[in-house]
Structure formats: C-alpha cells, structure tokens
C-alpha positions as CSV (number, residue, x, y, z in Angstrom):
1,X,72.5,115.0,-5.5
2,X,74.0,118.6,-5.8
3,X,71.2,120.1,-2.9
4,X,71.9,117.6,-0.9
5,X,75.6,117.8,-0.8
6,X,76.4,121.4,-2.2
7,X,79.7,120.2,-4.0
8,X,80.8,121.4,-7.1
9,X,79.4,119.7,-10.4
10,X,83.0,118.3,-11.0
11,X,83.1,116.5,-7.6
12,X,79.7,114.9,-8.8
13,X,81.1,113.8,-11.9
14,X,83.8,112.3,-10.4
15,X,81.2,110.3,-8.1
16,X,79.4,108.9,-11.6
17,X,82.8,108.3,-12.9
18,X,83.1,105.9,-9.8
19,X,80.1,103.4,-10.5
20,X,81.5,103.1,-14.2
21,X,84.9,102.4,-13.0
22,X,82.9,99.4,-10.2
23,X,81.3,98.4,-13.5
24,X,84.2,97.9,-15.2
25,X,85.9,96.3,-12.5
26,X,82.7,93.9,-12.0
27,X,82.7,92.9,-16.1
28,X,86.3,92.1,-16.3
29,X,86.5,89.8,-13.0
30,X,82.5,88.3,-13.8
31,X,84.1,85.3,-15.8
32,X,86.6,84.4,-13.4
33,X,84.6,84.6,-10.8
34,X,82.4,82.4,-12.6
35,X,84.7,79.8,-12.8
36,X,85.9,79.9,-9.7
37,X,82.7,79.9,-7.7
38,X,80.2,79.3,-10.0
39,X,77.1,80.7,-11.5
40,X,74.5,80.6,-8.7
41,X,77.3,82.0,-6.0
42,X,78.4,84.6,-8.4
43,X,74.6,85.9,-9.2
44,X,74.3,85.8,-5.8
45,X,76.9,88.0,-4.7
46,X,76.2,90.4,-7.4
47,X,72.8,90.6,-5.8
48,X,74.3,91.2,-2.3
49,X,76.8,93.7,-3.5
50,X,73.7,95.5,-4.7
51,X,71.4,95.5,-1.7
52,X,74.6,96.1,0.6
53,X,75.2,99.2,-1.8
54,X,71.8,100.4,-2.0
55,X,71.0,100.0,1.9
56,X,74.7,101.9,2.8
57,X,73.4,104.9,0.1
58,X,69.8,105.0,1.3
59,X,70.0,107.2,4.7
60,X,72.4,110.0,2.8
61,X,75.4,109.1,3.9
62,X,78.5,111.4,3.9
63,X,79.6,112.5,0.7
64,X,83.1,110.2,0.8
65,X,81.4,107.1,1.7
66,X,78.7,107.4,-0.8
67,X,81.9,107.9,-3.5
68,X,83.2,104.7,-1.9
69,X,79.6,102.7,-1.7
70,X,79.4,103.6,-5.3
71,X,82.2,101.3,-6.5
72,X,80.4,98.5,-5.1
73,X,77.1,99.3,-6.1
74,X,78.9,99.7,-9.8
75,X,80.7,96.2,-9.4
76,X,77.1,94.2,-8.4
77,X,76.1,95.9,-11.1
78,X,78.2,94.3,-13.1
79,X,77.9,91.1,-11.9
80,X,74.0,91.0,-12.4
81,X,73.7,92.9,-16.1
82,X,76.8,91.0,-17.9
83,X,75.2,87.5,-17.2
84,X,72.0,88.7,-18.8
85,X,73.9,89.7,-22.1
86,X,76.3,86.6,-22.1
C-alpha cells in the first residue's frame, strides 16, 4: 500500500487499525443481529458487506475512502469468521 499512496507508515497503521476496529464492531453486534434477523440474513449480509468492500477497494480508490471502506470490509468480516468459531 505505501507505493501506491506515498503516506507515512503511521497513516497506514492507522488504516489497519480501522479493519480491526470494523471487526470488533462486527463481533460485538453479530449476536444481536442474529436474533434479530436471523442466521441466514445475517450470513448473508456479512457476505455483502464483504463483496461491497472488496469491489469499492479493488480499482485503488482514494486513500480516505479506502480508510472508510475498510471499516466495512472489517465488520463483514466479522460477521462471516465469528459464526464459524461459535
């Protein structure tokens, strides 16, 4: 990331820091969400926060929205690994 975007390495952590903060975010609202929707819906939204994330970060996006698509991508995330360990 750091050729493409020429920002300082503390700018980039700050970018990781974001997915783990849409992870945490994803884990503590999975069981509610759970309950309220159910499973299937709630698999399946964890899937399309994914693939929504994944397509917004694909064509290199400027560096603030890839920040913000990261929070997503870390809350689908979520969604999709804490039902396999549960």
């Amino acid at each position: 990331m750091h050729p493409n975007f020429n920002h300082s390495q503390r700018l980039l952590l700050v970018a990781d820091s974001l997915l783990s903060k849409g992870f945490i975010i994803g884990a503590t609202l999975n069981v509610w969400l759970n309950d309220r929707f159910g499973f299937g819906k709630a698999i399946l939204l964890g899937a399309l926060c994914q693939l929504a994330g994944y397509i917004a970060i694909s064509p290199c996006p400027p560096f603030p929205v890839l920040i913000c698509v990261y929070v997503v991508v870390g809350f689908g995330n979520a969604l999709q690994v804490c039902r396999t360990y549960i």
